[in-house]
DOTORGU-639993 format. One record per residue: x, y, z of N, C-alpha, C in turn; residue in three letters. Coordinates in steps of 0.02 Angstrom, whole numbers, padded with zeros to 5 digits, always signed. Layout:
XYZXYZXYZALA ...
//
This chain:
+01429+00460-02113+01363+00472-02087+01345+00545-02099UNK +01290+00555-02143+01265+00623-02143+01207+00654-02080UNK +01237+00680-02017+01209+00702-01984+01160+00771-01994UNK +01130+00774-01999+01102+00834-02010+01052+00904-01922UNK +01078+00957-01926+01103+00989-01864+01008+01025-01848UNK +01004+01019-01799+00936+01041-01768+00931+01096-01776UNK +00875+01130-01804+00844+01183-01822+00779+01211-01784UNK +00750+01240-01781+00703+01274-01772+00632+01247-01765UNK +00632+01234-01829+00595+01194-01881+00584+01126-01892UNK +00619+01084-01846+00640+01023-01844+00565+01003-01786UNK +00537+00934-01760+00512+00938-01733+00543+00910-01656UNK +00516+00940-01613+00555+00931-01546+00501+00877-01506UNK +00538+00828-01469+00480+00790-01429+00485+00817-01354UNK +00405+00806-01347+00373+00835-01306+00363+00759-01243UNK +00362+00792-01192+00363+00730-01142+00293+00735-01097UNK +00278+00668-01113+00196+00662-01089+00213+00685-00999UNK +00156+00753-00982+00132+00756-00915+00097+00676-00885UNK +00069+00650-00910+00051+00581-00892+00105+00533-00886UNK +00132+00499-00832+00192+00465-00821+00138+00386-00879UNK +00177+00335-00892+00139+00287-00905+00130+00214-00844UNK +00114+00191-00863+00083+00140-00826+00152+00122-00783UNK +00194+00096-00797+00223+00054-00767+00275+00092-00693UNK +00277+00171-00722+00300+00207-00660+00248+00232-00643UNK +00187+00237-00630+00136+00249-00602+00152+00174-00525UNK +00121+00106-00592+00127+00053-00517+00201+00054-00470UNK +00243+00079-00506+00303+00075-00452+00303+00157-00386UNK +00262+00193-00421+00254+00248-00370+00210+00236-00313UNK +00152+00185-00323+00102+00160-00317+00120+00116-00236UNK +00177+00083-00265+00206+00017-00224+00237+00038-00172UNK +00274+00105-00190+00329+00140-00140+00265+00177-00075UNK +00238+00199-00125+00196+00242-00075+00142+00203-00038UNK +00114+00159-00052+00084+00089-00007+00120+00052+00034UNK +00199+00086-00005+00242+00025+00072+00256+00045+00116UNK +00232+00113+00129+00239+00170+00178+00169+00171+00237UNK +00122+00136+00201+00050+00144+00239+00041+00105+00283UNK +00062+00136+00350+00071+00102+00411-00019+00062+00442UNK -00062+00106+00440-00113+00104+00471-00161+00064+00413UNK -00150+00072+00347-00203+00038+00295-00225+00087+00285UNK -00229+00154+00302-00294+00210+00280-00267+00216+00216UNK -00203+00208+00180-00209+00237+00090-00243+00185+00044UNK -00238+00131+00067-00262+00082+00044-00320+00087+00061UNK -00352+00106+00086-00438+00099+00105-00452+00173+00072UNK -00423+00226+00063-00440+00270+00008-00463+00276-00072UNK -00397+00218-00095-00396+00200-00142-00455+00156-00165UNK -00459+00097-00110-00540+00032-00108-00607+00090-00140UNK -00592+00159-00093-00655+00174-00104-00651+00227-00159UNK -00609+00223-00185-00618+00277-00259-00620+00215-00293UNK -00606+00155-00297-00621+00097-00325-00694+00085-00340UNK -00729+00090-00265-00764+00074-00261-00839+00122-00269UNK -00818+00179-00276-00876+00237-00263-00862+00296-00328UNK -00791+00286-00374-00765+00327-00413-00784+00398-00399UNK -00819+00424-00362-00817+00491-00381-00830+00513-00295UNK -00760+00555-00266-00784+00590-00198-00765+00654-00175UNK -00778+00690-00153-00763+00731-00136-00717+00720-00064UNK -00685+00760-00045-00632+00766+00009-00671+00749+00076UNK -00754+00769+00088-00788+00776+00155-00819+00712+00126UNK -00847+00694+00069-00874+00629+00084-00814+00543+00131UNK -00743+00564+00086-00676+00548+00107-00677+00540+00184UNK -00681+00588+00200-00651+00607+00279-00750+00561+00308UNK -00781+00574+00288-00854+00540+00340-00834+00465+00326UNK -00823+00427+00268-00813+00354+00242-00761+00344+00304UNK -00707+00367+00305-00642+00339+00343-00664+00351+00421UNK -00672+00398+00431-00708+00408+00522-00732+00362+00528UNK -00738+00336+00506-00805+00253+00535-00756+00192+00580UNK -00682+00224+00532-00622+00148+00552-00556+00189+00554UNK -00540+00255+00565-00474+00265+00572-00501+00345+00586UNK -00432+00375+00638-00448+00433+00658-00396+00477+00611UNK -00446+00529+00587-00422+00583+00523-00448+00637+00509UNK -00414+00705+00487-00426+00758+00494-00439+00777+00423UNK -00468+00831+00391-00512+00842+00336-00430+00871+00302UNK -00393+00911+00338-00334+00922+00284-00264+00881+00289UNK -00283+00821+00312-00258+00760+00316-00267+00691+00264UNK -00339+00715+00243-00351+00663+00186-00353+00706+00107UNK -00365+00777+00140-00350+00841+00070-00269+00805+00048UNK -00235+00823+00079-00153+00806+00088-00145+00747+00052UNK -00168+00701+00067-00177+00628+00042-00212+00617-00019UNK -00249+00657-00034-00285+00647-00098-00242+00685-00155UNK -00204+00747-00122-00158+00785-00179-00108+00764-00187UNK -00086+00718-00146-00015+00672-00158-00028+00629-00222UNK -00088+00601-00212-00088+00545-00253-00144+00576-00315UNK -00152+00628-00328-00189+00662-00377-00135+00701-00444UNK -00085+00716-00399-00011+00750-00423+00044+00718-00422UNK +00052+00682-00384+00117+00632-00390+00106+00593-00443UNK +00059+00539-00435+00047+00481-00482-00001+00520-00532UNK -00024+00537-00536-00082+00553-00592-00142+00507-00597UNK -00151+00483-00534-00212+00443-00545-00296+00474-00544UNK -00303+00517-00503-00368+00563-00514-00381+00612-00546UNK -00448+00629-00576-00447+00682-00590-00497+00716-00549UNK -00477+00779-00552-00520+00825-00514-00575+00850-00555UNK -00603+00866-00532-00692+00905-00543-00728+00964-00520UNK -00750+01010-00532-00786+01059-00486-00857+01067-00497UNK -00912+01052-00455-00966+01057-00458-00996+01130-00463UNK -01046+01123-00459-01088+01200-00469-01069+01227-00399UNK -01056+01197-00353-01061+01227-00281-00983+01240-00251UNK -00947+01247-00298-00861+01227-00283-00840+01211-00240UNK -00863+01119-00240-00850+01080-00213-00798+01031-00279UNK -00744+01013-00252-00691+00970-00275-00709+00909-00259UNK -00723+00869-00339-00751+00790-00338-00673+00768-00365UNK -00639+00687-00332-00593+00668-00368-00625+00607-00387UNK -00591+00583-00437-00622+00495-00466-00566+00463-00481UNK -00550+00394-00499-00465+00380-00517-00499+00370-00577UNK -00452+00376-00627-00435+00395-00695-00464+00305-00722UNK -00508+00320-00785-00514+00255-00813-00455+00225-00824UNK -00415+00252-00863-00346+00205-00889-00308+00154-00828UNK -00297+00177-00760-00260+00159-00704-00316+00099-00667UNK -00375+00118-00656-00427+00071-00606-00379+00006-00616UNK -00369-00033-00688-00341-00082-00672-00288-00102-00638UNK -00243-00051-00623-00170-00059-00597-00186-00056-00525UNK -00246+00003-00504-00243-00003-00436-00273-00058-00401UNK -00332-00085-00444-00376-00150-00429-00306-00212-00425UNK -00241-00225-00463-00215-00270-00452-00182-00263-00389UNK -00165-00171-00354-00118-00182-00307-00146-00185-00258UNK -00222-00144-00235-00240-00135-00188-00291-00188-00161UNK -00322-00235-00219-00408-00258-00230-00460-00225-00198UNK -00521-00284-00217-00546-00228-00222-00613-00268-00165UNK -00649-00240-00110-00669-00264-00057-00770-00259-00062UNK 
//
């Protein structure tokens, strides 16, 4: 066998910051099996359902049906913005932070969470 020895020059692989699909839904599953009250799952419904929110629109939607604090759903939105890679963030003219879930994923979360 002619092995030939890594150089410099050689090309090196690079590892996608984007996990792919299938450890996304298993991060997905772990961290939903944790959601005692339903509020991650009703986070998720409504980035489903509204794709684009900001953290205070977040926190007014959920006050309606569960009691929650503005750096309680911040917390919750950066878990699942950075852990999984499902949102992306945004900054408006007024630097205000919009998140949306990522086109590629909607379908994975629509199978785990549906959609209401």
């Amino acid at each position: 066998m002619d092995e030939k020895m890594h150089t410099s020059r050689d090309p090196v692989w690079v590892i996608s910051r984007h996990p792919d699909t299938g450890i996304v839904e298993r991060r997905l599953r772990s961290y939903l099996s944790r959601d005692r009250t339903g509020i991650r799952r009703e986070v998720l419904r409504l980035f489903i359902n509204t794709r684009s929110l900001s953290i205070a629109e977040l926190v007014a939607k959920l006050k309606t049906r569960f009691t929650v604090t503005f750096q309680a759903i911040a917390s919750m939105v950066g878990i699942i913005a950075s852990r999984m890679g499902i949102l992306c963030a945004t900054r408006t003219s007024g630097g205000v932070h919009n998140y949306e879930l990522k086109e590629k994923y909607v379908g994975i979360v629509v199978g785990i969470v549906g959609v209401n």
